[in-house]
C-alpha positions as a printed Julia matrix, in Angstrom:
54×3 Matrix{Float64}:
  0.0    0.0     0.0
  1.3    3.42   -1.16
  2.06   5.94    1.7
 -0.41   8.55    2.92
  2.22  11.14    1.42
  2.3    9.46   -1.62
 -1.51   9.34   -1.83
 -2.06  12.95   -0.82
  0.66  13.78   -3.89
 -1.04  11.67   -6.06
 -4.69  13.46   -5.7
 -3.31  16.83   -5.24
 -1.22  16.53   -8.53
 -4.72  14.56  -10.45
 -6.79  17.65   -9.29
 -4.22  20.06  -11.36
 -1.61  21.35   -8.63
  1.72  21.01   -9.53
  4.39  21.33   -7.43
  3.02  19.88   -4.31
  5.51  19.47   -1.01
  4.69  17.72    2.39
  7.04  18.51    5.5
  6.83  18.94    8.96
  6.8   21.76   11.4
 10.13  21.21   12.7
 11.74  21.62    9.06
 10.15  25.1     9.28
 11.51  26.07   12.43
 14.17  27.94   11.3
 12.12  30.5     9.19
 10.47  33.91    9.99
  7.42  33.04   12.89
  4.97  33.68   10.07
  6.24  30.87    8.53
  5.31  28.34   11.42
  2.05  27.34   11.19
  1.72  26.66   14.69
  1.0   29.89   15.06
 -2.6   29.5    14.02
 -2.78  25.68   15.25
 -0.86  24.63   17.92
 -1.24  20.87   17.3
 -0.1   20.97   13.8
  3.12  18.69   13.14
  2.79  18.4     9.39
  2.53  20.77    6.07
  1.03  20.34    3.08
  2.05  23.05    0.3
  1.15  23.38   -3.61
  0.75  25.6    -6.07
 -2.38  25.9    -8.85
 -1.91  27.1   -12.27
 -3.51  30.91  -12.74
């Protein structure tokens, strides 16, 4: 069975987003505090990121 990253990818990048990324909080530590998004949820210990076409 594929991973639940690999999954998520996989549906994101069917619906038409392309590039998407999946890290967690701690990678995005060391960036400005708007960058952490435990700033607006406290419990959050993953990221999901991706970008649309305009």
């Amino acid at each position: 069975m594929d991973s639940i990253e690999t999954r998520l990818t996989s549906l994101a990048m069917s619906l038409g987003a392309n590039p998407v990324g999946i890290t967690t909080t701690k990678a995005l530590s060391d960036g400005p505090p708007s960058a952490d998004p435990r700033n607006l949820l406290p419990s959050t210990s993953s990221v999901i990121s991706f970008a649309l076409p305009g």
